[in-house]
N, C-alpha and C positions, 0 to 999 in steps of 0.2 A: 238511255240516261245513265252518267255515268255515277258510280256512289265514290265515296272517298274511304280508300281502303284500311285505313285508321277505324271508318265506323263500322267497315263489313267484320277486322277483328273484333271489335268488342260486341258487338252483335253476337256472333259467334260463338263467343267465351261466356255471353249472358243466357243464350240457347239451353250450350250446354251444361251450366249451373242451374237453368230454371226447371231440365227435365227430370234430374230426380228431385229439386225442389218439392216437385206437384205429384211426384210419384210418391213422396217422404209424405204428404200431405193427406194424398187417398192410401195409403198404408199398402203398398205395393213394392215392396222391397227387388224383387227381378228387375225392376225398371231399372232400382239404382246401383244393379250388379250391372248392368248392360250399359249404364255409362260411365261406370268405375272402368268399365272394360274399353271402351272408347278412349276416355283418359290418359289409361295405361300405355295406349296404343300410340296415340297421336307421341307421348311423349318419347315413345322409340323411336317414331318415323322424325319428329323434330331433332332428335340427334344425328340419324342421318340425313337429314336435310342439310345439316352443316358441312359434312363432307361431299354431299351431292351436290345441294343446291349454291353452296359458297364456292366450296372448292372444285365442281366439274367434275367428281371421281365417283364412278358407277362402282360401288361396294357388292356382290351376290357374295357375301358372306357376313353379312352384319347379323346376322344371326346368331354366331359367336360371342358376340356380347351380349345380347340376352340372354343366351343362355348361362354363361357365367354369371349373370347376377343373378340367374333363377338358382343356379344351382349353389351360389356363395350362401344364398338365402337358404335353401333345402339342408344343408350341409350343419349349418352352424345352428338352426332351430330342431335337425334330427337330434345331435348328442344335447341339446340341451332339454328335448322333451324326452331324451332316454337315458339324460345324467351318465354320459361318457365322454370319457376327453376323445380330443383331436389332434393325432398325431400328424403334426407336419414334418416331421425329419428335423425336423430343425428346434423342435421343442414341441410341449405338451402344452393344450390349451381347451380351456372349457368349452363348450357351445353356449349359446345366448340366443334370448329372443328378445332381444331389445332392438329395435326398427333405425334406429339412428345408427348402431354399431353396425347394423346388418350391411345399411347404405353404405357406409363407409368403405367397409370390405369391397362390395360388389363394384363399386366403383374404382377403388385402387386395381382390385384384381382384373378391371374391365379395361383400364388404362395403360397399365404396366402391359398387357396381352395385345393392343394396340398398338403400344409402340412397336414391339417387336415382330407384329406381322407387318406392321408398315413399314420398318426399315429393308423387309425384303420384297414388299408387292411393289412399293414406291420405286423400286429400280427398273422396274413395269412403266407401261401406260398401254390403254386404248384395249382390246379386246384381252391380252395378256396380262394384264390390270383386274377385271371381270376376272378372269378363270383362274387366276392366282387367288381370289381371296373366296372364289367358290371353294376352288381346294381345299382351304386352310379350314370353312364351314363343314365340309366333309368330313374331315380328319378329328374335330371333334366330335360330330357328329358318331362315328363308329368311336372314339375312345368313351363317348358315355355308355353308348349300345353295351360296351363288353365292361366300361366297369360294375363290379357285379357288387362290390362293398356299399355304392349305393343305390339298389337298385336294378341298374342294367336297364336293359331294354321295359320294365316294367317302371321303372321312375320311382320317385321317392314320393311320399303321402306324410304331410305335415299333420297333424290331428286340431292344433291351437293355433290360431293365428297369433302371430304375433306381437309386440306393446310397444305402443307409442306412449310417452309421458303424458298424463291429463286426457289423452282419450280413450272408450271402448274400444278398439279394432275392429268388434264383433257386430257394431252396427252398420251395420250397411250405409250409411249418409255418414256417419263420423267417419270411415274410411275412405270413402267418393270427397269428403272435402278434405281429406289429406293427400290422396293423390294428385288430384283437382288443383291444389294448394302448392305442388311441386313444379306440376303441369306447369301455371302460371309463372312459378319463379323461371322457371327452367328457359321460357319465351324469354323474361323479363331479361335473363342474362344473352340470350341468344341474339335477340335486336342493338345489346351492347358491343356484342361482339360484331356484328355486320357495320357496324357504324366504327368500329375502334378501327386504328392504323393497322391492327394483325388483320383485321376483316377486307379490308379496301386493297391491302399486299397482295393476300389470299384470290379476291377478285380477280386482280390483275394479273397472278399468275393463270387464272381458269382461262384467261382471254386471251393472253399471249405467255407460254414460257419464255421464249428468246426474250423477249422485251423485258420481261421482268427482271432475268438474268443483266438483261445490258444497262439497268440502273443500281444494279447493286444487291438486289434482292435473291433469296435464296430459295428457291421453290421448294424444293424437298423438305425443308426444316421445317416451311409453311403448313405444307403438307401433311408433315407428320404432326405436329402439333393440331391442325383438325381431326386428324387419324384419331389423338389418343382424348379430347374432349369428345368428339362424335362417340366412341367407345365409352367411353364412361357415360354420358349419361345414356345411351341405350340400354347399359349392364344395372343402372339404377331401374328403368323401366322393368325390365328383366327381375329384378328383384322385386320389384312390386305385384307384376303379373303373378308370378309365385306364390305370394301372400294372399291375394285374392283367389286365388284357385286352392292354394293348401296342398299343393301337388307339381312337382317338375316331372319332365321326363325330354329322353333324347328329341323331342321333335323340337324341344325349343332350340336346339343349333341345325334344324335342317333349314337345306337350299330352298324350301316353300315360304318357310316363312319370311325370307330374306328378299326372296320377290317380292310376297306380299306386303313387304315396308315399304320399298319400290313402287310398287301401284298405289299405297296412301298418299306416298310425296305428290304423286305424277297427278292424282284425280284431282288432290286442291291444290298445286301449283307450284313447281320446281320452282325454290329456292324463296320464295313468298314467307313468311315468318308464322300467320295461320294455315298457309295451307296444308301441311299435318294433321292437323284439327279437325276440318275440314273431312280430309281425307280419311282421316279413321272413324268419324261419324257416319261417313255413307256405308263405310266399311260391315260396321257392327249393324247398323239400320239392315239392309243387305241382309246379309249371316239373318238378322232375328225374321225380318218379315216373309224374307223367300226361302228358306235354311229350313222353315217350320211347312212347306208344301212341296220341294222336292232337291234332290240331294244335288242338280245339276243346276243350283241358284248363280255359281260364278261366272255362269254363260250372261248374265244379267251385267256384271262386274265385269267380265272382258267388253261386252260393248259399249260400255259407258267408257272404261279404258281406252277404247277404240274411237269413238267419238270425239275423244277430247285430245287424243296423239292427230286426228286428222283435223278436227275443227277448230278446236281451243285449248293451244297447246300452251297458257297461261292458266289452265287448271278450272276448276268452278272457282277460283276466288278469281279467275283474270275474267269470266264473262261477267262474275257481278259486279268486277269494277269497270270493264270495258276496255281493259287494258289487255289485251291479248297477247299472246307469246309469255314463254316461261322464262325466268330468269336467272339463267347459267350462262 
């Protein structure tokens, strides 16, 4: 029986609002860190969905923008919880722990760094493409390891989480329905974008460069323009995981974690607009049920991986719509 994949998203989006709902209800706060965390999650893997699942471009280094919003976040809430400026060369500036400025930052920083690896990965494709933007994950990767001003290899520890106007932070459900609440817009602009004229271009160049080229179209500019919104909202994500942990450190630009957005997309369904969602629920589910009985639970995670690249390569959202194959 086939469902209508309008109703599997909102299912989905109701799921994951009803479980820390009921966890906020019997006073069990882990619950609603473990979907804060899911949240968080889905909303990286949905930014790379847009350059994977729209654009056809296997990123292993998007982990570079998470890390840049974890660490834009880590940066600007250390001097402000140790009342010292921020020297950028270019001028002196306060730190802040206000949640809107933070975003902002992380995402300009996450954007402007997008473009500029995509104007040199973009002259790439196909396996050169992949090891190109591993590289660049790398290369951050060791410059956080040895910056030692914050941190280094032992990472930076926030003490206060930081303020949103009109709510706690500090509670656990007021911050699952702020993330939650971004989560949602972030779809919201995302399914615009798949439907706008940049989205359908973008299509057509994943399907055919030459053709795209031979009507006028410019793939690269395409391209990059996915390059630097995929990056930004990943680098928002990134700032968020930050703020729920109260802590960055070099792994959030390692080449693991960069897979692991990869395997979110791929488990609920390249290029499908929940299947991020999806994806980072079985993710966290996963990590919490088998994580807590032995340290070799991703064996569990490669075969469902495995399963679904041989059986159902439309994701768990293509078998529950019966729509099989993925959509790149």
């Amino acid at each position: 029986m086939r469902i209508h994949e309008t109703a599997v998203n909102t299912a989905v989006l109701l799921a994951l609002l009803s479980v820390p709902a009921f966890a906020w209800w019997t006073d069990e706060p882990f619950t609603i860190t473990l979907a804060t965390r899911a949240a968080v999650l889905a909303l990286a893997a949905v930014g790379l969905n847009i350059l994977l699942g729209i654009g056809g471009l296997v990123s292993f280094g998007h982990a570079v923008f998470f890390g840049l919003g974890g660490y834009a976040m880590a940066i600007l809430a250390f001097h402000a919880q140790n009342y010292t400026e921020l020297n950028l060369g270019i001028g002196v500036i306060d730190g802040t722990n206000s949640m809107p400025v933070i975003w902002l930052v992380a995402i300009i920083v996450s954007a402007i760094t997008a473009c500029l690896i995509g104007l040199l990965s973009l002259r790439t494709s196909g396996v050169y493409f992949i090891m190109i933007t591993l590289a660049f994950g790398q290369m951050f990767y060791y410059f956080a390891i040895s910056w030692s001003t914050y941190g280094g290899e032992d990472g930076v520890s926030i003490y206060v989480r930081n303020q949103f106007p009109g709510l706690n932070t500090l509670d656990p459900i007021q911050f699952f329905l702020l993330c939650f609440g971004l989560l949602c817009f972030t779809l919201f602009v995302t399914a615009r974008v798949q439907r706008s004229a940049f989205g359908v271009a973008l299509n057509a160049t994943r399907q055919s460069r030459a053709r795209a080229e031979a009507v006028g179209l410019r793939p690269v500019r395409l391209q990059l323009v996915a390059f630097a919104l995929s990056g930004a909202i990943t680098g928002l994500a990134g700032a968020l995981f930050a703020d729920l942990n109260r802590f960055v450190s070099p792994s959030m630009f390692s080449w693991q974690l960069s897979g692991e957005l990869i395997v979110l997309v791929i488990i609920g369904g390249v290029g499908r607009l929940i299947g991020p969602v999806i994806g980072a629920c079985v993710f966290v589910a996963l990590e919490h049920l088998l994580g807590g009985l032995t340290e070799y639970w991703h064996i569990a995670l490669g075969a469902i991986l495995l399963g679904i690249v041989l059986f159902g390569r439309g994701g768990v959202l293509g078998l529950l719509t019966g729509q099989d194959g993925a959509r790149v």
